[in-house]
C-alpha positions in Angstrom: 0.0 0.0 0.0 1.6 3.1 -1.0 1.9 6.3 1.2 -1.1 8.3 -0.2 -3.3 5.5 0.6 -2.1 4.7 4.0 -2.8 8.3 4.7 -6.8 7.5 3.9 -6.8 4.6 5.6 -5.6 6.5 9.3 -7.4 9.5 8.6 -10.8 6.9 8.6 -9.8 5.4 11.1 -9.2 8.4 13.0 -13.1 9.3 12.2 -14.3 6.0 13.2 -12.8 6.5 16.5 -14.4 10.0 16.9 -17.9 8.8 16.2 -17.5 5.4 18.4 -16.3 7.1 21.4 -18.3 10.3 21.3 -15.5 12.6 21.2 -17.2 15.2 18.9 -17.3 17.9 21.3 -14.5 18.3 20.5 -13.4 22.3 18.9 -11.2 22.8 16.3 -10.3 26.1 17.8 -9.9 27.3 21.5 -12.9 29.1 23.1 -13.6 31.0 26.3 -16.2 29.5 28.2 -16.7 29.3 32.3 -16.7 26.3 34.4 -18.8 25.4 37.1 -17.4 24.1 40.4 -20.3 22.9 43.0 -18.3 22.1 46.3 -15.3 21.3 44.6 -16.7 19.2 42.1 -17.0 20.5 38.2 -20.6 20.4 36.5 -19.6 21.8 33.6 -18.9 24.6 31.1 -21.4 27.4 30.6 -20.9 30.4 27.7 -21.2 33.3 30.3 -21.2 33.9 34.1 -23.1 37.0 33.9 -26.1 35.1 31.7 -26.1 32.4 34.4 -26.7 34.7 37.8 -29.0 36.4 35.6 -30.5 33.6 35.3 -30.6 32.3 39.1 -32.0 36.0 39.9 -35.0 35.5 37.5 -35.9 32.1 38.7 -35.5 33.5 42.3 -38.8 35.1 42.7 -39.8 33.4 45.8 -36.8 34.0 47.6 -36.7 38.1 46.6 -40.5 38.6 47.8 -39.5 36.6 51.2 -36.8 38.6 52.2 -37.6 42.0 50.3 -34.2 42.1 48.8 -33.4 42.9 44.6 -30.6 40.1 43.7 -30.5 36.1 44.6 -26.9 35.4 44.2 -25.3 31.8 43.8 -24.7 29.4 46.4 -21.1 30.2 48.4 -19.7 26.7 48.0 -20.0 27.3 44.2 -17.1 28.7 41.8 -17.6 29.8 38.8 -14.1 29.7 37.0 -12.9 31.6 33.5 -10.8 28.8 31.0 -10.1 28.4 27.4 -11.0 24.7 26.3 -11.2 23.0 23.1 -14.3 21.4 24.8 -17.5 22.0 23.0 -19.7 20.4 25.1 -21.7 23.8 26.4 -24.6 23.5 29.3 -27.4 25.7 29.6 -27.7 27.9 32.4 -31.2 25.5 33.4 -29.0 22.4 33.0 -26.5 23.4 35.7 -29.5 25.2 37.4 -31.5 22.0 38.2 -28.2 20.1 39.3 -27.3 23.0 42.6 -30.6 24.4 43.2 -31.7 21.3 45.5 -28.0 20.9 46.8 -26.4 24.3 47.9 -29.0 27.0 49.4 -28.7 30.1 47.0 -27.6 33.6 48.8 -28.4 37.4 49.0 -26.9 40.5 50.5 -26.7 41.0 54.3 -24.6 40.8 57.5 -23.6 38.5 59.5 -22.9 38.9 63.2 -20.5 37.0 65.1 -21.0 36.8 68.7 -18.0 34.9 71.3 -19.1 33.0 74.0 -18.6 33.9 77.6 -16.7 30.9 79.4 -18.9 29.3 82.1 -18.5 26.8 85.0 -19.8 23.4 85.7 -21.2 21.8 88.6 -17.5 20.3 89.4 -16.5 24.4 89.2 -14.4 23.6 85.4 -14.7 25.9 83.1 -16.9 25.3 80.4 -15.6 27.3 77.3 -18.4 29.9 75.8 -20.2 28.9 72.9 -19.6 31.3 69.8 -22.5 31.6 67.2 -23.3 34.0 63.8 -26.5 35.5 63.9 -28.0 37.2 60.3 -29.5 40.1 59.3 -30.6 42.0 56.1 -30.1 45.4 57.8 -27.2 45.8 60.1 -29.7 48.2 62.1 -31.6 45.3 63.0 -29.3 44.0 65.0 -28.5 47.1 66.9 -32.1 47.9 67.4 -32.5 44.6 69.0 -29.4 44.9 71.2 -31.2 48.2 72.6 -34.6 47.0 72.7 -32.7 44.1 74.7 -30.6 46.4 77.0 -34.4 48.2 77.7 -36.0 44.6 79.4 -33.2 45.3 82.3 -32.6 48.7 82.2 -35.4 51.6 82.3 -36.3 52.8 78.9 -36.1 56.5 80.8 -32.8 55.8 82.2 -31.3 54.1 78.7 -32.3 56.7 76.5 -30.8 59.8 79.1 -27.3 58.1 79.0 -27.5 57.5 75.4 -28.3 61.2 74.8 -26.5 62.5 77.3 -29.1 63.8 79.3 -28.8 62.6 82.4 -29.0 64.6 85.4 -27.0 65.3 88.3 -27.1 63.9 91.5 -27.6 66.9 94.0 -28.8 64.5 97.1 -29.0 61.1 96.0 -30.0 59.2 92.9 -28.5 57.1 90.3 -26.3 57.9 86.7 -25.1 55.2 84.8 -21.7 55.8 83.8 -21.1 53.2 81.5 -23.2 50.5 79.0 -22.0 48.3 76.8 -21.7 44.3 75.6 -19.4 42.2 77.6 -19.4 39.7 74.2 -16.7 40.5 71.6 -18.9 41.0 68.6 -17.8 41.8 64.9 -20.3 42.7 62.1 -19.2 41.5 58.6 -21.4 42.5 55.6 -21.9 39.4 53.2 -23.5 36.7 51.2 -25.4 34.9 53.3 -27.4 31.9 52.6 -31.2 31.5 52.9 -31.4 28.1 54.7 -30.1 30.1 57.8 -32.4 31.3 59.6 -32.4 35.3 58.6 -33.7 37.8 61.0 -35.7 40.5 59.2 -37.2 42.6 62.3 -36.3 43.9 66.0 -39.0 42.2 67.2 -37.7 38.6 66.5 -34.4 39.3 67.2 -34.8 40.8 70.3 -37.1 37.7 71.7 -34.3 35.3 70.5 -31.6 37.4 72.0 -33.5 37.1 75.5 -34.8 33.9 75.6 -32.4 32.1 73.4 -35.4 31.1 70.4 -38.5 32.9 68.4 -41.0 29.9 69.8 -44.0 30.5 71.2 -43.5 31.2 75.5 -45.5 28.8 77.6 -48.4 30.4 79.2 -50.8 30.2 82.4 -54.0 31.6 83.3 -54.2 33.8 86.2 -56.8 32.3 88.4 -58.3 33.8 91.6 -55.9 34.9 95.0 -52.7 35.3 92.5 -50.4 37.5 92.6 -47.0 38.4 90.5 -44.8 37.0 92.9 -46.3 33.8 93.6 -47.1 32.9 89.8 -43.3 33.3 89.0 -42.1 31.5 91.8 -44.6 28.7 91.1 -43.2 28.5 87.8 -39.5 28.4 88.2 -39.0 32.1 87.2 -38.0 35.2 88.9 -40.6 38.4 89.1 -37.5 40.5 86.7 -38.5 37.3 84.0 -42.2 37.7 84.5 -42.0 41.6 83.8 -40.0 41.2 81.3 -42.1 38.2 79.5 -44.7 40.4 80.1 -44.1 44.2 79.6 -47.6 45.3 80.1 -47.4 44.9 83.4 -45.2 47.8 85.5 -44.4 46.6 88.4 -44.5 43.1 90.7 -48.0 45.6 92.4 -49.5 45.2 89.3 -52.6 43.4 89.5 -53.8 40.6 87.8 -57.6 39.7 86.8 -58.6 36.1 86.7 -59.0 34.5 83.2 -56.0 36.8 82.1 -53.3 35.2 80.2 -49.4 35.7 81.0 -46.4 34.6 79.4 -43.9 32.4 81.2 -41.1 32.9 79.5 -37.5 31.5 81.2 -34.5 34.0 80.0 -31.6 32.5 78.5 -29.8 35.7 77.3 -27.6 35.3 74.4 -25.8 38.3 75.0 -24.1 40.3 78.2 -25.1 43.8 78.7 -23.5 45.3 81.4 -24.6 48.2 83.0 -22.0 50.4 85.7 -24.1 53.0 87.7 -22.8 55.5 90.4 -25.5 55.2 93.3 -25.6 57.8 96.1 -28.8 56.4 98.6 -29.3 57.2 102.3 -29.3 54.3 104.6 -30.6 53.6 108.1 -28.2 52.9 110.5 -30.0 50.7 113.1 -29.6 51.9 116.6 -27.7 49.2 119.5 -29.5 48.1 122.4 -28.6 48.5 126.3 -30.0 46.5 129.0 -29.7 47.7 132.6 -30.2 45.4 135.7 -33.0 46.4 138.5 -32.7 44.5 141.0 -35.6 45.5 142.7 -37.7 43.7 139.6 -38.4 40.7 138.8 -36.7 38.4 135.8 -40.0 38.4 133.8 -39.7 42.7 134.4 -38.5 44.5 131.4 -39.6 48.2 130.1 -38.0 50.6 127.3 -36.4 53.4 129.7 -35.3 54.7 125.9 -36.4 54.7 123.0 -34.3 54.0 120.1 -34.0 55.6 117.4 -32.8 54.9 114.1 -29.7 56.8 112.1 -29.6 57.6 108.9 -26.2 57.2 106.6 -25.6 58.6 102.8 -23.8 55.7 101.1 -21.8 56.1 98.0 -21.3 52.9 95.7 -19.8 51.6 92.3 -22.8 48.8 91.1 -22.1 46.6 87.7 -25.1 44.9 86.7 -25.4 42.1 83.7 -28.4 41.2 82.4 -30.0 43.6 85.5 -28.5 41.1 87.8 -26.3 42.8 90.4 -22.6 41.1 90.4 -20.3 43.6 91.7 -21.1 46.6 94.8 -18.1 48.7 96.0 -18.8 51.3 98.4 -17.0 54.3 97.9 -17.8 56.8 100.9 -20.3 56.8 103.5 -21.1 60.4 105.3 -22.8 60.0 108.9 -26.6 62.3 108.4 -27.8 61.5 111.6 -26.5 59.3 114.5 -28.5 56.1 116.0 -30.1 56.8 119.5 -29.3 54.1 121.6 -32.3 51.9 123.1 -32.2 51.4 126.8 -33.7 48.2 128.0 -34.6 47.8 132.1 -35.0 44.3 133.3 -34.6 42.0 136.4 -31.4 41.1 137.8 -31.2 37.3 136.8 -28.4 37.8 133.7 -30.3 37.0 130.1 -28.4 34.9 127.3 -26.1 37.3 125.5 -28.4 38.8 122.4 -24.3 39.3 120.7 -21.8 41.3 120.4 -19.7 43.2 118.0 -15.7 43.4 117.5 -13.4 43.1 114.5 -14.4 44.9 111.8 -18.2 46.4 111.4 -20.7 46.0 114.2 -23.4 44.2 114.8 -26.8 44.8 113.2 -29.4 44.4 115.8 -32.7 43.1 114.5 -36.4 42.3 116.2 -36.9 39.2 114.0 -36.1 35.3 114.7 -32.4 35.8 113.3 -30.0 38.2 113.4 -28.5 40.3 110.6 -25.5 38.1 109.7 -23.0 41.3 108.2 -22.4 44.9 108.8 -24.1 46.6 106.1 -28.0 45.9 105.1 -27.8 46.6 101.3 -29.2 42.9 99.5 -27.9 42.6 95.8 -29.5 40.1 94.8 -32.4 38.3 96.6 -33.9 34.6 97.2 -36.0 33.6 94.0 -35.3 31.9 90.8 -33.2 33.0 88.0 -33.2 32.0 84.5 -34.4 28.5 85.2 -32.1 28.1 88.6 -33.3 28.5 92.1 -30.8 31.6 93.9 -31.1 29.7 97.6 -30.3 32.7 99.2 -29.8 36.4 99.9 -26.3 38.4 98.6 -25.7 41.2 100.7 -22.8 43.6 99.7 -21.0 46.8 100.0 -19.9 46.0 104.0 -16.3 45.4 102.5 -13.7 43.2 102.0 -13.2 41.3 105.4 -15.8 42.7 107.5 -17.3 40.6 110.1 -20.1 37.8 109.5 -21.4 36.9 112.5 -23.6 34.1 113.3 -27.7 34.8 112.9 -28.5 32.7 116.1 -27.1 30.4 118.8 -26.4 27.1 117.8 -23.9 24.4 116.9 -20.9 24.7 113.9 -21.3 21.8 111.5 -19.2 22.8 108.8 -16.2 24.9 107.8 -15.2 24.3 104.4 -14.8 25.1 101.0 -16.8 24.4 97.8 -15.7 25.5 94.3 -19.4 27.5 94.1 -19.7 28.6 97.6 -16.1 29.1 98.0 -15.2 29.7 101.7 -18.0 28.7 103.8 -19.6 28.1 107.4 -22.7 26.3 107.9 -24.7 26.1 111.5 -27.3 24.2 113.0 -29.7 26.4 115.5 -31.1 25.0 118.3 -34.7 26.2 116.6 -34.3 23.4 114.2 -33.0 25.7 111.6 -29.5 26.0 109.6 -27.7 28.8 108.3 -25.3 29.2 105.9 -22.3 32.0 105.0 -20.5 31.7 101.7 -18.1 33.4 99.9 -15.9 34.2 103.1 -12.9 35.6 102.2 -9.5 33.0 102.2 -8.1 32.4 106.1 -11.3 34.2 107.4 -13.1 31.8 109.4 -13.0 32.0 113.0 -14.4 29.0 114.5 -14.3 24.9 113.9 -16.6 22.4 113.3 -18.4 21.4 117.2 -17.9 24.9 118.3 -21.2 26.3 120.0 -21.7 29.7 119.0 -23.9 32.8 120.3 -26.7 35.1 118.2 -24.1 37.8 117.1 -20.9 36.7 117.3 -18.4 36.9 114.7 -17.4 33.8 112.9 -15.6 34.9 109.5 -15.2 38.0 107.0 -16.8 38.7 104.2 -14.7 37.6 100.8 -15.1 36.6 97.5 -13.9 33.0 96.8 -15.6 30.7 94.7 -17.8 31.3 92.3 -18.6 35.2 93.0 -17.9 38.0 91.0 -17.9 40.9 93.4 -17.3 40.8 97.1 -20.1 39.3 99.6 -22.3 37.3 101.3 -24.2 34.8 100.4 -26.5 34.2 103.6 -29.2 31.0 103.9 -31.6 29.7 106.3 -32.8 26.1 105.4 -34.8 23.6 106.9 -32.9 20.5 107.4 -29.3 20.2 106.5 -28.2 22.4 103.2 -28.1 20.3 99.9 -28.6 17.0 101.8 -32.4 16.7 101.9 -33.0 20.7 104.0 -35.4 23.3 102.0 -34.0 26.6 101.3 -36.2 29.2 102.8 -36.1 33.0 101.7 -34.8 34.7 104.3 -36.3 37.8 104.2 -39.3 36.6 105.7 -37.4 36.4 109.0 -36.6 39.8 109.5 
């Protein structure tokens, strides 16, 4: 076979192999076409990039008329990359459309909002690391309305919007200014292309609930029945009256009243952010008076008659208060100015001595009290009081601003069962009365406890100094009165109700 026809023969053979294997896409010159990458994986050429998020936007009706926006964009795990190809094999922008638009959720213009999590403890006291999350908005004022309609649930509107404009006024007497606001969460706003199977907020209003109680669902309810009142419905129902008002911003106050048949929300916060609120505090504070007793022996031991009346003093306290969430973690007391001193009660009775009522010594005196206990510190201002918050019983009363060290003393006679110390308590003393009751005194500070398990103690004397170990974020005392023995079958009592 001669040259010219063994040139035939290959190039036939050359077309039979086209045809067989299907190789007739083929070009016989190079073209500019785009490639379509879905998660990595190619799908294809297309002619143009523009033509095909053209057409995406046009199919994208739905999604535009959902979240009022002009453009649907294309998924963000999809590339769309410029080559030159000999390939000829072109898709239609449908073709490649039906392949993504039931994998990868398509995506339009907004913001997304990172927020960090605040590290926590466990129930062992180890630190549980804060759990980050992206929120997403169309408008970035969205979010920061929300933030501000949060920041309103736990502080006054009144008080908010004076320190946002400047407009607060100054303290002549005494009265409150907030001298600082802001989010204790590191939070960056990034605008972006954001994908619609994320759940997209698109009004204050449902940002805001989720940002308190940590989702948009529907709060549980409860009908107010006959006899109820604010306080009891929320402690019934696991949640503190500041939850209650908040779930329920119609009501003003925990006075308000409620009308049987009326419905209330019962909605447990679970705040996803921190806002922290510093305030500069100037109050007057009574200064209970001291009590003298002086022996007649001429009476009887059942005699005893006020000689004096007492009277009470008043004090003008200065304090440094940081609230989150409008719960009170840190009081500082700055200054204290003496307005008028206590008058000292004078108490005649019959000769026979009486069991000591206490006594004072260290550093702070004693409170003296009328009720079954005595005051247990030196100053009377309660931070934070028995009830339950965010879904957790508080079992007692905080009392602060006595400072660091000052004396604790013991609310009533009894016996000294433990001295110990818990990662959540920290430093702690717990007694058992001879009423049947038991107290307990946490947060002592380190080396401050002066007695031992066994020792009897009177009403009034001092048995430690106020601290801040374990888990407390400002200095003081966390005082309890329990039925039976604390966390091991006892009932913590408020102790308010004993004063």
């Amino acid at each position: 076979m001669n040259k010219k026809n063994r040139g035939k023969v290959l190039i036939l053979i050359l077309i039979m192999f086209i045809f067989i294997t299907g190789f007739t896409n083929i070009s016989s010159k190079p073209q500019t076409v785009y490639r379509v990458y879905l998660q990595g994986k190619s799908l294809g050429i297309i002619k143009s990039k523009q033509s095909f998020e053209d057409y995406i936007d046009k199919e994208q009706e739905t999604i535009k008329k959902k979240y009022k926006v002009d453009k649907v964009y294309v998924p963000a795990d999809l590339d769309i990359i410029k080559e030159i190809t000999f390939e000829n094999q072109i898709k239609s922008n449908q073709e490649i459309y039906n392949v993504i638009k039931d994998i990868s959720p398509f995506t339009i213009n907004g913001y997304v909002i990172k927020i960090k999590g605040l590290d926590t403890k466990d129930n062992e006291g180890k630190t549980i690391k804060g759990k980050s999350q992206k929120i997403y908005v169309i408008e970035k004022e969205t979010f920061t309305e929300a933030v501000e309609k949060m920041a309103k649930s736990f502080i006054s509107s009144e008080a908010y919007d004076n320190y946002a404009n400047n407009t607060q006024k100054e303290i002549i007497d005494t009265g409150t200014i907030i001298d600082n606001i802001y989010l204790k969460n590191k939070i960056t706003i990034k605008k972006d292309k954001i994908p619609v199977n994320e759940t997209i907020y698109q009004n204050t209003e449902d940002l805001s609930k989720y940002l308190l109680f940590g989702t948009t669902d529907s709060q549980a309810t409860y009908t107010i029945k006959d006899g109820d009142t604010i306080s009891d419905v929320a402690f019934n129902n696991r949640i503190s009256v500041e939850e209650f008002l908040i779930a329920n911003p119609d009501l003003q106050d925990e006075k308000s009243l409620l009308s049987p048949g009326q419905k209330v929300t019962l909605g447990i916060l679970k705040p996803q952010i921190s806002v922290v609120e510093e305030d500069h505090v100037v109050k007057d504070e009574e200064q209970n008076f001291t009590t003298k007793t002086e022996e007649d022996p001429e009476q009887y031991t059942n005699y005893s008659v006020v000689k004096q009346e007492g009277v009470k003093g008043l004090n003008r306290v200065t304090q440094k208060v940081q609230k989150v969430n409008g719960e009170t973690v840190s009081l500082v007391g700055i200054s204290q100015e003496v307005l008028k001193e206590p008058v000292e009660e004078i108490i005649v009775k019959g000769t026979k001595p009486q069991p000591s009522r206490g006594w004072s010594g260290g550093y702070g005196d004693l409170i003296i009290t009328k009720g079954m206990f005595g005051w247990p510190a030196t100053c009377s201002t309660v931070s934070s009081g028995f009830g339950w918050r965010w879904g957790t019983l508080h079992d007692g009363t905080d009392i602060a601003g006595c400072g660091y060290g000052s004396n604790i003393f013991a609310a009533e006679s009894g016996e000294v069962v433990t001295v110990s110390y818990k990662y959540d308590n920290g430093q702690y003393i717990t007694i058992r009365h001879d009423n049947g009751y038991y107290t307990m005194y946490a947060h002592l500070c380190s080396g401050c406890t002066y007695v031992k398990v066994g020792d009897r103690v009177q009403r009034g004397q001092p048995i430690g100094g106020m601290g801040q170990t374990g888990f407390a974020t400002g200095v003081h005392l966390h005082f309890a009165i329990w039925t039976g023995p604390p966390y091991a079958g006892g009932t913590a009592l408020n102790a308010m109700n004993f004063y």
